[in-house]
Biopython code that builds the backbone (N, CA, C, O; Angstrom):
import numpy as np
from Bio.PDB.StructureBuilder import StructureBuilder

atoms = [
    (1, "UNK", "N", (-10.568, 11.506, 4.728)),
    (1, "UNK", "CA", (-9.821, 10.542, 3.931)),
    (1, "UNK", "C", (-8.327, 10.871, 3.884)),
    (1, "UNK", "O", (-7.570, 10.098, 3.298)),
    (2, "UNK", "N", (-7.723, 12.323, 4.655)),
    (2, "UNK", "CA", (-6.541, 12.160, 4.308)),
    (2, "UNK", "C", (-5.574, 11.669, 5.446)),
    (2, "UNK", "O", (-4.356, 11.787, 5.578)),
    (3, "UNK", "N", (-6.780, 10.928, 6.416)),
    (3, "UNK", "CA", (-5.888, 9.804, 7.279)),
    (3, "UNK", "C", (-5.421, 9.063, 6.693)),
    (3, "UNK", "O", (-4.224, 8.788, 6.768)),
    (4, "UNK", "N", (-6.608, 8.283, 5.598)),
    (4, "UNK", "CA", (-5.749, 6.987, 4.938)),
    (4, "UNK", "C", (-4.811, 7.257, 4.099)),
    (4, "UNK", "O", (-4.024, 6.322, 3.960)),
    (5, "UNK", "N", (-4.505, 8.524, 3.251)),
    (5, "UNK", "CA", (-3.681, 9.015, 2.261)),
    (5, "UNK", "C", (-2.220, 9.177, 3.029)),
    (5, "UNK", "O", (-1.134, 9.090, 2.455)),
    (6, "UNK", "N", (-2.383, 9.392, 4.236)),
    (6, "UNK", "CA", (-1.180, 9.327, 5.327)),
    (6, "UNK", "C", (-0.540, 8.022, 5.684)),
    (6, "UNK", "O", (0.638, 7.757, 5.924)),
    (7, "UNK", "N", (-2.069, 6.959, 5.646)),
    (7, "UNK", "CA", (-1.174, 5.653, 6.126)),
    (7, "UNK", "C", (-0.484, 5.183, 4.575)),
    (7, "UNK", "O", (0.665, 4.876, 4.255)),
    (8, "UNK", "N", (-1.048, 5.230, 4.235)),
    (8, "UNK", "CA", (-1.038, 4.476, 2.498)),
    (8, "UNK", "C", (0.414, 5.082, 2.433)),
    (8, "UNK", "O", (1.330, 4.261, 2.406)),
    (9, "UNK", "N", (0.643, 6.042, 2.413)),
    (9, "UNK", "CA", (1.807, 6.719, 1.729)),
    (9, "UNK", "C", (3.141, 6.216, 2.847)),
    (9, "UNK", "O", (4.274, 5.900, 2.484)),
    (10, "UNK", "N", (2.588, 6.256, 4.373)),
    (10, "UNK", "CA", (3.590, 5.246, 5.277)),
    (10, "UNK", "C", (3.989, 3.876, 4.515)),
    (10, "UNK", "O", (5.158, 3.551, 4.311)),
    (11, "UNK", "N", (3.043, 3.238, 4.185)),
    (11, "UNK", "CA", (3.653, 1.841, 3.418)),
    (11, "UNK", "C", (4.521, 2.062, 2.475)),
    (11, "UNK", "O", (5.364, 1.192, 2.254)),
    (12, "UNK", "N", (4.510, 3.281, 1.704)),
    (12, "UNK", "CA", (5.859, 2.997, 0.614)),
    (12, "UNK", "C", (6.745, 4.205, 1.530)),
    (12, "UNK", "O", (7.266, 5.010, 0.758)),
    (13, "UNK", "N", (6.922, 4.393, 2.447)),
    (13, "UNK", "CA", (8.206, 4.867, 3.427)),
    (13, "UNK", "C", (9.150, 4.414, 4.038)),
    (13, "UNK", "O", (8.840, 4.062, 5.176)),
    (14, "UNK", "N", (10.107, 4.277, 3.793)),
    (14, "UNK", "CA", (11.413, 3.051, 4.426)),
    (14, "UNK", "C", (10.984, 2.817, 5.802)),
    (14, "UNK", "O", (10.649, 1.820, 6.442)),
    (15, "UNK", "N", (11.162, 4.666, 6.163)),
    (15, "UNK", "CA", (11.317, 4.784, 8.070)),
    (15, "UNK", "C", (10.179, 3.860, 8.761)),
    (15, "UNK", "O", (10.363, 3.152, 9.751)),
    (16, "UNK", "N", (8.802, 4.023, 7.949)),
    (16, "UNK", "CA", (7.928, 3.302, 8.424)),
    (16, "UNK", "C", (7.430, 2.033, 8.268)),
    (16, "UNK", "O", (6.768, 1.388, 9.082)),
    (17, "UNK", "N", (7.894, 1.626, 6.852)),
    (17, "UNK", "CA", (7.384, 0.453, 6.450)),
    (17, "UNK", "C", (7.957, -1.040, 6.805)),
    (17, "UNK", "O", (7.485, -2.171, 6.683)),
    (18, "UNK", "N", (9.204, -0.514, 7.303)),
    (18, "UNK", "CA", (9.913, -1.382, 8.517)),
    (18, "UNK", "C", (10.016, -1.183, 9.475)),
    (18, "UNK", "O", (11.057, -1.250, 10.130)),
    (19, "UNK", "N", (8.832, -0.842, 9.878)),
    (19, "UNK", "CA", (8.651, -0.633, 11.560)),
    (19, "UNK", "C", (7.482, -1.964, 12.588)),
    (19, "UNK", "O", (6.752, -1.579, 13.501)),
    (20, "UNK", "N", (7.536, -2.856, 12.327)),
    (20, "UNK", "CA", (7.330, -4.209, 13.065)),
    (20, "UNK", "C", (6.187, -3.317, 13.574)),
    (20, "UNK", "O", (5.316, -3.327, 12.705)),
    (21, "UNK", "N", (5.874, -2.663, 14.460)),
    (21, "UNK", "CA", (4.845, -2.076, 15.409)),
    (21, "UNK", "C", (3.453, -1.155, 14.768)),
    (21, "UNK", "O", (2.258, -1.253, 15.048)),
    (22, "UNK", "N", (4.152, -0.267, 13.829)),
    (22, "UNK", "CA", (3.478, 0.229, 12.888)),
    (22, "UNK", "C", (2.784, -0.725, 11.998)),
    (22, "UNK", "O", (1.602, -0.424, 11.838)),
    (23, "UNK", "N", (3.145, -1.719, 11.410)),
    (23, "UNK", "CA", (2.593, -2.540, 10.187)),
    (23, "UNK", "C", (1.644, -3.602, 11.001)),
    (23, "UNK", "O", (0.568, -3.973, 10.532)),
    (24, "UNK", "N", (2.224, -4.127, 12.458)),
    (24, "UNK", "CA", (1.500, -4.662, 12.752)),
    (24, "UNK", "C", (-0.393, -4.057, 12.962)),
    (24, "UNK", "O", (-1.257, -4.706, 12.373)),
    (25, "UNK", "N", (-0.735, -3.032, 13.677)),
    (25, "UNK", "CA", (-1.599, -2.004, 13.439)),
    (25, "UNK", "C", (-2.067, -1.871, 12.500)),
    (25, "UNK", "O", (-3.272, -1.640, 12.392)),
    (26, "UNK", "N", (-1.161, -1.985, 11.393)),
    (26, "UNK", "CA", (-1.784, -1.435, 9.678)),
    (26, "UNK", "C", (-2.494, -2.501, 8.913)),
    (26, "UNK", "O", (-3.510, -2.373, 8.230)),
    (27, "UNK", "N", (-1.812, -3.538, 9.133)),
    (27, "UNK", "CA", (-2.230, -4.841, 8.644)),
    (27, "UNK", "C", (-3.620, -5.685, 9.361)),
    (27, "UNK", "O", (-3.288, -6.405, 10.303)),
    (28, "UNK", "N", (-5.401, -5.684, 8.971)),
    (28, "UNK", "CA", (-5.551, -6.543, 9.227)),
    (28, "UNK", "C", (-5.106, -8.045, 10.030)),
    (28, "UNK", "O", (-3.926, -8.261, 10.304)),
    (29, "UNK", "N", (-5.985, -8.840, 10.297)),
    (29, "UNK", "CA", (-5.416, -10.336, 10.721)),
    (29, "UNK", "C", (-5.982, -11.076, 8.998)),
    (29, "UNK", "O", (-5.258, -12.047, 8.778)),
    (30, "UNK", "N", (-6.639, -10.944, 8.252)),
    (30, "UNK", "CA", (-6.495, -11.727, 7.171)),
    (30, "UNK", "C", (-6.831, -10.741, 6.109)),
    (30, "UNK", "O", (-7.769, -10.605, 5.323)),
    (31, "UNK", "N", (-5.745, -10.110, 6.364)),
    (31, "UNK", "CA", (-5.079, -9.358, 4.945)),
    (31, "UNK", "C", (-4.406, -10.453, 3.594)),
    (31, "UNK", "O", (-3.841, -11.546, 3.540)),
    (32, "UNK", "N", (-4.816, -9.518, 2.736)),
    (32, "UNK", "CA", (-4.276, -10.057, 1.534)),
    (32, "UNK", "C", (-3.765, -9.522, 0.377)),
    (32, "UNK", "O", (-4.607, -8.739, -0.061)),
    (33, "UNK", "N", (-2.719, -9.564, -0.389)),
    (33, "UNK", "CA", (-2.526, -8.834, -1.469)),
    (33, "UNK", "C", (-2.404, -9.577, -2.665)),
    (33, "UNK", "O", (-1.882, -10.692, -2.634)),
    (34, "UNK", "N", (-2.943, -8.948, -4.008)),
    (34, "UNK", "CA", (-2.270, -9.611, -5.142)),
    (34, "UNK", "C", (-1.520, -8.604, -5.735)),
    (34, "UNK", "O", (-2.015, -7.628, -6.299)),
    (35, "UNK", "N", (-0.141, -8.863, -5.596)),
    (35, "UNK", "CA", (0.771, -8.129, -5.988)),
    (35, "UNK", "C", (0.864, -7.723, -7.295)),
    (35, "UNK", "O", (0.376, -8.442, -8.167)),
    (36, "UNK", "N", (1.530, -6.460, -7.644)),
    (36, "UNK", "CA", (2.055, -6.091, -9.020)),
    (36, "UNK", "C", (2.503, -7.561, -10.263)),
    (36, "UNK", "O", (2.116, -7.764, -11.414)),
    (37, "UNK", "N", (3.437, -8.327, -9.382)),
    (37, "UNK", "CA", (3.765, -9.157, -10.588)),
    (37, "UNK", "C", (2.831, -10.645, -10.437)),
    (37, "UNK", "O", (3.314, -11.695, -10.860)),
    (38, "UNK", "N", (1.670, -10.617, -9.894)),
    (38, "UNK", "CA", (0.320, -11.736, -9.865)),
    (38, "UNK", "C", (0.263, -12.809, -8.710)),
    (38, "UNK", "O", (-0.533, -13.696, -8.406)),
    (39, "UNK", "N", (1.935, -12.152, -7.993)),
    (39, "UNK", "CA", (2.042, -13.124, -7.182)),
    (39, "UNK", "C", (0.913, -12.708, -5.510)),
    (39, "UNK", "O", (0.808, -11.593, -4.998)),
    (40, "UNK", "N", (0.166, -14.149, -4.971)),
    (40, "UNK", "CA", (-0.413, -13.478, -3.693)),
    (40, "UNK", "C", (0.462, -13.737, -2.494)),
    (40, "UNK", "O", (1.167, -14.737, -2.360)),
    (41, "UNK", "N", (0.331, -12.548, -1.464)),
    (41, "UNK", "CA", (1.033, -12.024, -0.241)),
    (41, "UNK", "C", (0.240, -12.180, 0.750)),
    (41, "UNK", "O", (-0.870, -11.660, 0.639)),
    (42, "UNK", "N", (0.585, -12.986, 2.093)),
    (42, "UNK", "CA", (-0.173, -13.261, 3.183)),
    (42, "UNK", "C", (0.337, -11.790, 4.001)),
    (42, "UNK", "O", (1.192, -10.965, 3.679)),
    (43, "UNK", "N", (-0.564, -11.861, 5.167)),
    (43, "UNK", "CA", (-0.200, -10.768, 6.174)),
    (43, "UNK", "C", (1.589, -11.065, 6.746)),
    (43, "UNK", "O", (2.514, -10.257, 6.830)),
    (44, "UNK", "N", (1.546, -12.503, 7.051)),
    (44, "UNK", "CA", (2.661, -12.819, 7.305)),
    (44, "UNK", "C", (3.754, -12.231, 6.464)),
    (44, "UNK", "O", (3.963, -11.102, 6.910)),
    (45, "UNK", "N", (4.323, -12.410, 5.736)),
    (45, "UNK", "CA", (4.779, -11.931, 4.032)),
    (45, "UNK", "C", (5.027, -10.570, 4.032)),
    (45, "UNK", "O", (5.918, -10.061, 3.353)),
    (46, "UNK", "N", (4.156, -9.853, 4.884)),
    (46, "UNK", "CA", (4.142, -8.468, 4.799)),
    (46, "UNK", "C", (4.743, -7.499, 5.751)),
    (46, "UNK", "O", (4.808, -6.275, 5.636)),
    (47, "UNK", "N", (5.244, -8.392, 6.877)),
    (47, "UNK", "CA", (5.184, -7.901, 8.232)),
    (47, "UNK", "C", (6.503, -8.141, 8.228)),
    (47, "UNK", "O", (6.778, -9.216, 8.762)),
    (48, "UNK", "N", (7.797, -7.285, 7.655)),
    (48, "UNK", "CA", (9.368, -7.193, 7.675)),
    (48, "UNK", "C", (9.585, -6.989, 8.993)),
    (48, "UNK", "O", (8.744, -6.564, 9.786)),
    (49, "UNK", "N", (10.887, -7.336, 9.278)),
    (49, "UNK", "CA", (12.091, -7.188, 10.096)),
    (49, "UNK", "C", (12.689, -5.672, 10.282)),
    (49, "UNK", "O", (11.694, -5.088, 9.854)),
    (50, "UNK", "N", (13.430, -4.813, 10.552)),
    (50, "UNK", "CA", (14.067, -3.777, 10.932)),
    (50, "UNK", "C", (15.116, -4.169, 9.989)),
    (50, "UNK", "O", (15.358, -3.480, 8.998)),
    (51, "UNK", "N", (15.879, -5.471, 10.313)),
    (51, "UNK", "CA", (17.157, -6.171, 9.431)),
    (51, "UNK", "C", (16.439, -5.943, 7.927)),
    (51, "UNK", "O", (17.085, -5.259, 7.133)),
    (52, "UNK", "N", (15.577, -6.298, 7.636)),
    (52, "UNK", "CA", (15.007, -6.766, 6.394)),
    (52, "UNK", "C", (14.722, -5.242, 5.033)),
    (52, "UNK", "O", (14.523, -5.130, 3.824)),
    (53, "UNK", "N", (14.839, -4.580, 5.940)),
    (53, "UNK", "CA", (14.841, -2.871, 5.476)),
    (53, "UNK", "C", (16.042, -2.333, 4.259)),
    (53, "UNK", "O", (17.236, -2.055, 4.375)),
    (54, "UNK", "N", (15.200, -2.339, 3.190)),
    (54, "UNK", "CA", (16.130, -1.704, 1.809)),
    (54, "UNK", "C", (15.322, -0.149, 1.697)),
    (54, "UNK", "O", (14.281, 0.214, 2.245)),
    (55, "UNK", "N", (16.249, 0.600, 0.758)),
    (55, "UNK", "CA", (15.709, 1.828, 0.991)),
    (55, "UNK", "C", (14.367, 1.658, -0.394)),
    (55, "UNK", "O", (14.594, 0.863, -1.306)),
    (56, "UNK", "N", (13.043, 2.476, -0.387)),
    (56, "UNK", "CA", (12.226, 2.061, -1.031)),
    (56, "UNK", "C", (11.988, 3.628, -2.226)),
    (56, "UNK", "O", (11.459, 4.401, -1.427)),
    (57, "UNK", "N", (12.042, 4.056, -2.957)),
    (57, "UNK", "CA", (12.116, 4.693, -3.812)),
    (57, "UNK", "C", (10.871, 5.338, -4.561)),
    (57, "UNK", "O", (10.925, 5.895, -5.658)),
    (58, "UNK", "N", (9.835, 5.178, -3.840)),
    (58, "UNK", "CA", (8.826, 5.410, -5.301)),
    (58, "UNK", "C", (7.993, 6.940, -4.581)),
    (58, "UNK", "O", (8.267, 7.692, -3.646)),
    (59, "UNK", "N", (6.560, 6.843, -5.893)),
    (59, "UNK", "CA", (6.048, 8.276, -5.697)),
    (59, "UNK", "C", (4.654, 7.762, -6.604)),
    (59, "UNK", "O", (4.443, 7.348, -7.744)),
    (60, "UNK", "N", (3.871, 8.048, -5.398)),
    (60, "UNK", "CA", (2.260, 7.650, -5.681)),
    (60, "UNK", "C", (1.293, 8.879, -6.495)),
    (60, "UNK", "O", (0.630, 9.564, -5.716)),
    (61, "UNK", "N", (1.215, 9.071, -7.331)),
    (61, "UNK", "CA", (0.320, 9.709, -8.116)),
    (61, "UNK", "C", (-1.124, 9.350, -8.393)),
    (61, "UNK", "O", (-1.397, 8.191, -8.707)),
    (62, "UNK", "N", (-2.044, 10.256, -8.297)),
    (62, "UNK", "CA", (-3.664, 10.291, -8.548)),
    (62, "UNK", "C", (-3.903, 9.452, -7.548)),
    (62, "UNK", "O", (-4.119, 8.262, -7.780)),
    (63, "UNK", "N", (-3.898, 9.982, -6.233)),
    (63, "UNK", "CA", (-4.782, 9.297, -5.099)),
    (63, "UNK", "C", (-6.108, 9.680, -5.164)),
    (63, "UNK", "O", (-6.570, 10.780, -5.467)),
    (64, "UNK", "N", (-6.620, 8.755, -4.878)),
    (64, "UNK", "CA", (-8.387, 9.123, -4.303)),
    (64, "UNK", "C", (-8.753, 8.148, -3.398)),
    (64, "UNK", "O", (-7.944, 7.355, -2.917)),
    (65, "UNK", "N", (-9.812, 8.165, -3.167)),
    (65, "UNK", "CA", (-10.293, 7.708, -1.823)),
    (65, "UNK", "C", (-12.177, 7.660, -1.922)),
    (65, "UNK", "O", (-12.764, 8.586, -2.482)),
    (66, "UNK", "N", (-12.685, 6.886, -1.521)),
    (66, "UNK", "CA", (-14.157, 6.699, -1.923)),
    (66, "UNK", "C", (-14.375, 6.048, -0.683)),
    (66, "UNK", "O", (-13.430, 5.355, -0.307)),
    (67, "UNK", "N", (-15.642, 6.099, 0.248)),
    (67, "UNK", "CA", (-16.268, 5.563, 0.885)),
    (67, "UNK", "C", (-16.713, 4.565, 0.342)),
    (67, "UNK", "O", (-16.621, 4.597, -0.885)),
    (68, "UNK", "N", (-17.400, 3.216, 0.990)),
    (68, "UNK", "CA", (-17.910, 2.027, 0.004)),
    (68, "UNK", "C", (-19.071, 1.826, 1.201)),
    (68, "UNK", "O", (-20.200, 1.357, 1.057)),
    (69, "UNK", "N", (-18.432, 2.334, 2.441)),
    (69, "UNK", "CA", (-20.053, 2.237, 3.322)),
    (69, "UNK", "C", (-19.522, 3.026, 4.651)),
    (69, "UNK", "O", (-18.724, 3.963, 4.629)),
    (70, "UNK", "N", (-20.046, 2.533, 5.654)),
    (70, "UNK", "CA", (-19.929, 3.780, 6.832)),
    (70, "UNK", "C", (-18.416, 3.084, 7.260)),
    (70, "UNK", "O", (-17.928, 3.938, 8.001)),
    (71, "UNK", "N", (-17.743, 2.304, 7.189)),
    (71, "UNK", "CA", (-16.211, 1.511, 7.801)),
    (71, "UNK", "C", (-15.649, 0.733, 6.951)),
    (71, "UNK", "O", (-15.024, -0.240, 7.373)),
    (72, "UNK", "N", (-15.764, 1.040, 5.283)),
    (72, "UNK", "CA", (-14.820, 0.462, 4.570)),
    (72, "UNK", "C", (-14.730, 1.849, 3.871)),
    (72, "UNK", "O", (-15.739, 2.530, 4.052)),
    (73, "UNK", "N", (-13.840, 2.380, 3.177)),
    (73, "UNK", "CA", (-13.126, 2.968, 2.336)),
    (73, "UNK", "C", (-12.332, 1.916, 1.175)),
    (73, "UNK", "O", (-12.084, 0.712, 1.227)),
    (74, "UNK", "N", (-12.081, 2.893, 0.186)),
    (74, "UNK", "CA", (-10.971, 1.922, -1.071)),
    (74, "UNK", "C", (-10.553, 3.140, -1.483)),
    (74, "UNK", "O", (-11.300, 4.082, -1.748)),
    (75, "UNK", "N", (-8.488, 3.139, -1.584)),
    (75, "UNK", "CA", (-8.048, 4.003, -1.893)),
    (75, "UNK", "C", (-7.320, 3.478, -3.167)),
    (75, "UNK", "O", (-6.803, 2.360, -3.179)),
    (76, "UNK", "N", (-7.296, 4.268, -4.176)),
    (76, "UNK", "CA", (-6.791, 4.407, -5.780)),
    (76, "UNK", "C", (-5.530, 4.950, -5.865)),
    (76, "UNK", "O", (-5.445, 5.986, -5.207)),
    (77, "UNK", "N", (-4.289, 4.559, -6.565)),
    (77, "UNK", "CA", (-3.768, 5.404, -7.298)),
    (77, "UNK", "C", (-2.402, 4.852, -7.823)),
    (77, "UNK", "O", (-2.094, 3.764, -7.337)),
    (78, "UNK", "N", (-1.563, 5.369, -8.682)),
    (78, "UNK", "CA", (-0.726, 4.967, -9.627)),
    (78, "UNK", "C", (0.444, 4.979, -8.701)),
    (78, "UNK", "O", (0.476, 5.788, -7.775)),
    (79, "UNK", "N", (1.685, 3.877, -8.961)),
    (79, "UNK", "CA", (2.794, 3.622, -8.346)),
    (79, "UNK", "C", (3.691, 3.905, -9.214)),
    (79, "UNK", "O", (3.486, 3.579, -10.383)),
    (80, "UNK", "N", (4.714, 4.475, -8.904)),
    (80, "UNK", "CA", (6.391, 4.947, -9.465)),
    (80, "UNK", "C", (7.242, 4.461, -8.971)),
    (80, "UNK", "O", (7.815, 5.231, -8.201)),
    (81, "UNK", "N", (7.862, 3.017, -9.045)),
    (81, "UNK", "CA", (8.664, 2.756, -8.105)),
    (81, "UNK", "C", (9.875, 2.345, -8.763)),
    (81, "UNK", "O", (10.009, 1.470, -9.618)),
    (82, "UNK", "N", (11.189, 3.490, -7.975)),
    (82, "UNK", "CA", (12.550, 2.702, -8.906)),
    (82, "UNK", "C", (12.848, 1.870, -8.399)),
    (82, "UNK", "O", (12.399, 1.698, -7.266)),
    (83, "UNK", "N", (13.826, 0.851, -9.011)),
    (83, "UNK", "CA", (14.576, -0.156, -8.484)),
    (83, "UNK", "C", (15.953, -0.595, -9.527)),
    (83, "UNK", "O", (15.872, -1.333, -10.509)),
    (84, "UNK", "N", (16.663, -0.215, -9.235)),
    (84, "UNK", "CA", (18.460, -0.454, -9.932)),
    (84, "UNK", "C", (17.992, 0.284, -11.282)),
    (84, "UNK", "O", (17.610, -0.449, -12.194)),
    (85, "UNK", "N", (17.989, 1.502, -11.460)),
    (85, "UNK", "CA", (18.113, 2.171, -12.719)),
    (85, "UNK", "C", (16.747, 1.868, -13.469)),
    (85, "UNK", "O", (16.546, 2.706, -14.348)),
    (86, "UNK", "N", (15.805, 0.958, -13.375)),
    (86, "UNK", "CA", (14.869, 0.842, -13.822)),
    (86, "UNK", "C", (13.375, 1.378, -12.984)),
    (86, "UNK", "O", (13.350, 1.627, -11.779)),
    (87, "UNK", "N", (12.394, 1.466, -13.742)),
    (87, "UNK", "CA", (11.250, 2.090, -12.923)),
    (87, "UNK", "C", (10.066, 1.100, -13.357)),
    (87, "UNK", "O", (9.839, 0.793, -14.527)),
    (88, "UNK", "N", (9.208, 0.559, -12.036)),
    (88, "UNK", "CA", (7.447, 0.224, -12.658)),
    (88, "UNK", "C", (6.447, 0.881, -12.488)),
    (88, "UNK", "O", (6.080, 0.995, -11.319)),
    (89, "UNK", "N", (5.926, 1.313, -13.177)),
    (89, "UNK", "CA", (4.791, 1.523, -12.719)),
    (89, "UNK", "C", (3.352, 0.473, -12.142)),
    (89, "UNK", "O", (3.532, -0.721, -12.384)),
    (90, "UNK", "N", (2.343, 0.723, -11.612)),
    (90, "UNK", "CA", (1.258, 0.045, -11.287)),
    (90, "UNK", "C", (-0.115, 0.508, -10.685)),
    (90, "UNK", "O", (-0.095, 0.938, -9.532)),
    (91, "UNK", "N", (-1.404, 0.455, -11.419)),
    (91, "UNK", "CA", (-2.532, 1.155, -10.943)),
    (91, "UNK", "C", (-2.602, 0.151, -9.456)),
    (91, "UNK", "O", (-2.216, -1.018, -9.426)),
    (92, "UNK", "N", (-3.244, 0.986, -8.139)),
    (92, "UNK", "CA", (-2.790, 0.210, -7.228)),
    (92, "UNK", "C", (-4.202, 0.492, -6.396)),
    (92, "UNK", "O", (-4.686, 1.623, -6.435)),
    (93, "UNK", "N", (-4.824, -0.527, -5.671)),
    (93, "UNK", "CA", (-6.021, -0.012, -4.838)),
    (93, "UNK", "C", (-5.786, -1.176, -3.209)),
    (93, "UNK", "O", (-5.589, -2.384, -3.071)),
    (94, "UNK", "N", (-5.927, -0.138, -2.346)),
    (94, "UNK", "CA", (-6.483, -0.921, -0.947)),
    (94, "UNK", "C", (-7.732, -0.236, -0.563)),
    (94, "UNK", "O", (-8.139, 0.849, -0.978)),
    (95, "UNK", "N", (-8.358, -1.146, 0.414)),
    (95, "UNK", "CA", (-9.581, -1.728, 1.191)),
    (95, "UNK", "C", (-9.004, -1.456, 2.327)),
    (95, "UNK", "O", (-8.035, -2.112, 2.712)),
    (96, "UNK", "N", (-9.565, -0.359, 3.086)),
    (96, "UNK", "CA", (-9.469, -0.152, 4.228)),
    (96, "UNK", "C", (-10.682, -0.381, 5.193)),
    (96, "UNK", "O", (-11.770, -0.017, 4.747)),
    (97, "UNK", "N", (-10.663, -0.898, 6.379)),
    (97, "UNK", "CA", (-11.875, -1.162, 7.197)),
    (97, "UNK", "C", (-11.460, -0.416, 8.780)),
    (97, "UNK", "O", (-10.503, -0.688, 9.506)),
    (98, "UNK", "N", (-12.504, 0.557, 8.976)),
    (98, "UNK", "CA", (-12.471, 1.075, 10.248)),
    (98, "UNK", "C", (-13.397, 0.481, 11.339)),
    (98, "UNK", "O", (-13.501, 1.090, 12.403)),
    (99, "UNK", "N", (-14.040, -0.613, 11.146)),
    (99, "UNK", "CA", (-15.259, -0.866, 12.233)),
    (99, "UNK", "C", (-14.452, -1.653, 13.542)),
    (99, "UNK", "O", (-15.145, -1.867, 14.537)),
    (100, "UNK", "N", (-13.183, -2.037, 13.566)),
    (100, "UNK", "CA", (-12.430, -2.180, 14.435)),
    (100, "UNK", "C", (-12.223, -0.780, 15.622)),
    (100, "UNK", "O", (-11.972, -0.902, 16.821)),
    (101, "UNK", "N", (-12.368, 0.192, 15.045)),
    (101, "UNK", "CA", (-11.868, 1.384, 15.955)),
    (101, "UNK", "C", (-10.635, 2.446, 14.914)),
    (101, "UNK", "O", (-10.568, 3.673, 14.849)),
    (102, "UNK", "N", (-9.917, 1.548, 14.319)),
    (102, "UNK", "CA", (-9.138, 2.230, 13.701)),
    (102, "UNK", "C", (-8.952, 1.624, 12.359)),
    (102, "UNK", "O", (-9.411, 0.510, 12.106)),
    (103, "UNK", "N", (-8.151, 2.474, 11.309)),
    (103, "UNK", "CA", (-8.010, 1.836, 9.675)),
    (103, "UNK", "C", (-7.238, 0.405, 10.077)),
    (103, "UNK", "O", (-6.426, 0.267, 10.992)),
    (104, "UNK", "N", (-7.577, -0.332, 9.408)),
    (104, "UNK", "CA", (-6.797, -1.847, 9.017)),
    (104, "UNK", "C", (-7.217, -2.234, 7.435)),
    (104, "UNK", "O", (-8.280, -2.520, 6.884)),
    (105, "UNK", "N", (-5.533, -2.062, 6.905)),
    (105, "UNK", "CA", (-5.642, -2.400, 5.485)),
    (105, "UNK", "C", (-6.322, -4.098, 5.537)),
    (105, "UNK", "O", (-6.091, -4.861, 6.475)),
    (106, "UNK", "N", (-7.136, -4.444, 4.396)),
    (106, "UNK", "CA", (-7.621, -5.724, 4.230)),
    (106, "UNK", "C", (-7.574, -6.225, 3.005)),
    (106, "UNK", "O", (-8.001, -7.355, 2.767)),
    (107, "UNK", "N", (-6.920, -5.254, 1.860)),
    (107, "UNK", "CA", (-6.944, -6.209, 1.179)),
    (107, "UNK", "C", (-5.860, -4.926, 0.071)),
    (107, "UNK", "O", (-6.149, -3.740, -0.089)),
    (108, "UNK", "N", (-5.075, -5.392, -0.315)),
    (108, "UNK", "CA", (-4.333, -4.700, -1.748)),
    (108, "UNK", "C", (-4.234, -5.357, -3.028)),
    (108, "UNK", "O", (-3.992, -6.558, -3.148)),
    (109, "UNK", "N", (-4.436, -4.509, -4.042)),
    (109, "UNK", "CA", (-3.642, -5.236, -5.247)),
    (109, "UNK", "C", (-3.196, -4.376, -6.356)),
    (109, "UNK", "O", (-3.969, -3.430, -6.510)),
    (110, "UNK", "N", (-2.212, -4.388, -7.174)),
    (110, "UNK", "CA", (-0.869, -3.763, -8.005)),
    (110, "UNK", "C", (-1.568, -4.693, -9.372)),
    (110, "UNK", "O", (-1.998, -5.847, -9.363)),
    (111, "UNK", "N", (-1.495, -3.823, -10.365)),
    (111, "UNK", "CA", (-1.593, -4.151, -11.381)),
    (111, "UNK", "C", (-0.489, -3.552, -12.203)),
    (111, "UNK", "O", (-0.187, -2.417, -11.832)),
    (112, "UNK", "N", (0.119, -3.968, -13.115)),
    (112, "UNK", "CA", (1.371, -3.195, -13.856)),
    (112, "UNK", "C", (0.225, -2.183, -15.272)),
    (112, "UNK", "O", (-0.781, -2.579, -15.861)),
    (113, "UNK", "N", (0.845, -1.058, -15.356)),
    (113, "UNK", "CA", (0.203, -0.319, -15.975)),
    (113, "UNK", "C", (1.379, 0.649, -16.979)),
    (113, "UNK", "O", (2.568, 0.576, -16.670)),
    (114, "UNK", "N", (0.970, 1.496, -18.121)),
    (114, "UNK", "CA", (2.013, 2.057, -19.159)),
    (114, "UNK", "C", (1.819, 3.128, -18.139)),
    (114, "UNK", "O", (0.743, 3.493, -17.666)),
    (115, "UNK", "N", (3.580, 3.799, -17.736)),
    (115, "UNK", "CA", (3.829, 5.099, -17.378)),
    (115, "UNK", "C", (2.791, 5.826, -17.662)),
    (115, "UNK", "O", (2.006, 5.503, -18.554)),
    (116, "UNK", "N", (2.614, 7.269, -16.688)),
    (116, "UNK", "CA", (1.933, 8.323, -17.052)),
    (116, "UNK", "C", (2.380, 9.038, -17.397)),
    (116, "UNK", "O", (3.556, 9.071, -17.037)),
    (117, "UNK", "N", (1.924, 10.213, -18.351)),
    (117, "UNK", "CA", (2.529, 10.963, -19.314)),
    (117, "UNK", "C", (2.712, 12.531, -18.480)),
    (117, "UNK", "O", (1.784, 12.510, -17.671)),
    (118, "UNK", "N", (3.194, 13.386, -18.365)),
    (118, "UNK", "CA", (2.889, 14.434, -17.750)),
    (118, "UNK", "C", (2.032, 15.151, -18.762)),
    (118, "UNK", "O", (1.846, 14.680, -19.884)),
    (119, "UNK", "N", (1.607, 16.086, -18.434)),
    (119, "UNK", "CA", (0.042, 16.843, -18.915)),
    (119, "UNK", "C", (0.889, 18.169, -19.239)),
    (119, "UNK", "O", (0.321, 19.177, -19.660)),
]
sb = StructureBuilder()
sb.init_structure("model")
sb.init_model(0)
sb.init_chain("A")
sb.init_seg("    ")
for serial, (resi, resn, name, xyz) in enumerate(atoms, 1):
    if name == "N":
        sb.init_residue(resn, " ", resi, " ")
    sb.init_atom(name, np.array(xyz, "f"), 0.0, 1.0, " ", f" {name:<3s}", serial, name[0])
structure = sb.get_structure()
């Protein structure tokens, strides 16, 4: 599982997450997300430009990872993401499917959630 903890963590990476070639690979053909703020995201939607590249800021806390059968996985965990002096958080899960040959995200969704506290 800490392939997918590798790709997952590529999606919130500038270098990678605007990489046209990479996302194409990463992305399913009918991927879907329901985003943090309720809005839904086609594959299209998802698949940036090089031009389109802002720097991305955040830090994923409490990953896990669960099998759901022999070629789906679902990975868990909390989002930190700044943006202009402000921060969101969001409990966050994708659906990964390997029966293609390799991971293809199929499905995400962001829920907004209260900061975590440190321990």
């Amino acid at each position: 599982m800490q392939e997918l903890h590798a790709i997952e963590h590529s999606l919130w990476a500038t270098v990678s997450r605007f990489d046209p070639d990479l996302m194409e690979q990463v992305f399913a053909d009918d991927f879907a997300e329901f985003g943090r703020s309720g809005r839904r995201y086609t594959r299209a939607e998802m698949l940036f430009s090089p031009d389109q590249a802002t720097p991305i800021d955040a830090t994923l806390h409490q990953m896990m990872s669960r099998a759901l059968s022999d070629d789906i996985s679902i990975v868990t965990y909390v989002s930190e993401v700044r943006y202009d002096g402000s921060t969101e958080w969001a409990n966050r899960s994708s659906i990964w499917d390997s029966s293609s040959g390799g991971w293809k995200l199929r499905f995400h969704q962001g829920t907004p959630c209260a900061p975590l506290t440190p321990k």
